[in-house]
N, C-alpha and C positions, 0 to 999 in steps of 0.2 A: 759170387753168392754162395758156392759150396764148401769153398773156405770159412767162408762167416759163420755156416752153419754146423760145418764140422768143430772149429775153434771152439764155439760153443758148446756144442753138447760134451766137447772133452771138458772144456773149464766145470762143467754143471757135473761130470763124473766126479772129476777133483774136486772140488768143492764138498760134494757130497762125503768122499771115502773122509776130507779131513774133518764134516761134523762126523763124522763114526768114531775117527780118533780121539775128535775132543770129547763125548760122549765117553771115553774108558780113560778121560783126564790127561790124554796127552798136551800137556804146554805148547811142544812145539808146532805141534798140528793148530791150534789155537793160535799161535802167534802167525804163522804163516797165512791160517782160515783171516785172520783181522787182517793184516797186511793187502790181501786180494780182493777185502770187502769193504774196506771202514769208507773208503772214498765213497762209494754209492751207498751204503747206508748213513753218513752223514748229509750226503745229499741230500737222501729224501726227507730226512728227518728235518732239514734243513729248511725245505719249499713248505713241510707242514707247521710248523714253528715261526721262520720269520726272525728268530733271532739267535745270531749266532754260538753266543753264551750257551742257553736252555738247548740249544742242537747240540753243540758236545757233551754236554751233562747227559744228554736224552740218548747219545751214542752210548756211552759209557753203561749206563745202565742196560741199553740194547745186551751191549756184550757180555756185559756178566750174566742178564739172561740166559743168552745164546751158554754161557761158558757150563751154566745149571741146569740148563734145557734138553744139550746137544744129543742127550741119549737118548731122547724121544721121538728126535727126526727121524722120520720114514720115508727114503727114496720111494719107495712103491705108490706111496700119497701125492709126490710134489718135489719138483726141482727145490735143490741145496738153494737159488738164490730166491727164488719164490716165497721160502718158508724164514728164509733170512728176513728177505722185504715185508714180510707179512708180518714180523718181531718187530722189525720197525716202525711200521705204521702203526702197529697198535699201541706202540708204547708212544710215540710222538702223539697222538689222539689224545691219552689216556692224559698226558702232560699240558696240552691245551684244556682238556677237563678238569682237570685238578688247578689251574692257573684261573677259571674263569669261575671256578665255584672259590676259590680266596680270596679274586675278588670282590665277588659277592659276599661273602660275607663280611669281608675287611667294610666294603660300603654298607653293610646291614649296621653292624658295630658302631660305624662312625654315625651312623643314624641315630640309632637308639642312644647309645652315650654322648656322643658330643655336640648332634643334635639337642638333648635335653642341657647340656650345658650351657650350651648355647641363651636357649631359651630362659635359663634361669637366671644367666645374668641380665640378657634381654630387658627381663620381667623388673629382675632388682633394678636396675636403672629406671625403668619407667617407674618402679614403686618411690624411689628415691627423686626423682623430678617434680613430679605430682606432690610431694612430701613438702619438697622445697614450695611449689607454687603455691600450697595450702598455707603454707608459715607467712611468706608473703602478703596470701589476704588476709591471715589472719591481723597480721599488722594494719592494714587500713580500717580494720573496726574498731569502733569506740571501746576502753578499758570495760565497760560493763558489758556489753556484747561479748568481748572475747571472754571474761570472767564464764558468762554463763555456761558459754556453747562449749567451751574446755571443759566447764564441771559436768554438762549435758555427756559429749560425746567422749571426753579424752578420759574423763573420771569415770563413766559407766552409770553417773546419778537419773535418776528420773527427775524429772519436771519438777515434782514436788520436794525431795531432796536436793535439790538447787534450792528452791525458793527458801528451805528452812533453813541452809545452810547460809545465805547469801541475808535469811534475813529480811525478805521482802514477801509479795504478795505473788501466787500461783499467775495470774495473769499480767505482771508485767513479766518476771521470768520467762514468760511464753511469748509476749511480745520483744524481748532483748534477743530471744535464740530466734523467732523470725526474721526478725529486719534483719540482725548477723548473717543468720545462713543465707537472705537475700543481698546483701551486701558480697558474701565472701562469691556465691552463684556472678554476679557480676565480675570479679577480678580473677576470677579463674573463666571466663568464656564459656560459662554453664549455661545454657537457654531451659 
């Protein structure tokens, strides 16, 4: 046990004097500091991520932190691997954050936009079904029934512009576009 605790708090001095070094830009103190740390900082980066890929990105970025940062370490605050681990977790966090808000909004996106695409064509097909069903019935009515109801509905005429047009009397044109619209109500399953 006195060994384990001795080994340690010398690794935690070493560790320490080489953030000081990297902190006044020494490389080699930096290569050496990553050398004795990447293992456990990729670790934990590791258990919080899940995926191996985003854990070594999320290392990488650790250490250049670390390489921007190291002038700010203060042994008097906090063990060299404490303030290590603590770079690490928060930037692994920081990357499940930012991963969880892209996906949200990647799914808000696909909402709003491809959602209504969706819908539009949805919509044009059921406009375009219903178009076809209507031509259909229209076909089963009598040539004077569909004359009317087309100059009624598809021409925009009123009642009485049918009749003048068509040349006949206000009340059979009312009766032609009845019995039609009841007829066509029939072959389209209108109740």
């Amino acid at each position: 046990m006195d060994s384990a605790v001795t080994a340690r708090a010398a690794e935690s001095i070493e560790l320490a004097a080489l953030l000081l070094r990297c902190g006044r830009a020494d490389q080699e103190a930096f290569t050496e500091l990553y050398d004795r740390t990447s293992a456990r900082v990729f670790g934990l980066v590791l258990r919080v991520l899940h995926d191996p890929g985003y854990a070594e990105e999320t290392t990488q970025e650790v250490y250049l932190q670390i390489w921007r940062m190291a002038a700010s370490f203060d042994p008097a605050k906090g063990s060299a691997v404490t303030w290590l681990m603590t770079l690490a977790h928060r930037r692994a966090v920081d990357r499940v954050r930012a991963e969880q808000a892209h996906t949200q909004r990647e799914a808000a996106y696909g909402i709003r936009v491809l959602g209504n695409e969706f819908d539009e064509v949805t919509e044009e097909v059921e406009r375009r079904l219903e178009q076809q069903a209507v031509l259909e019935g229209l076909a089963t009515l009598t040539e004077t029934q569909r004359e009317a109801i087309s100059l009624a509905y598809y021409g925009g005429r009123t009642y009485a512009e049918v009749a003048h047009h068509l040349g006949i009397g206000l009340p059979t044109v009312k009766s032609r576009i009845r019995d039609g619209l009841t007829r066509l109500k029939k072959s389209l399953g209108v109740t």
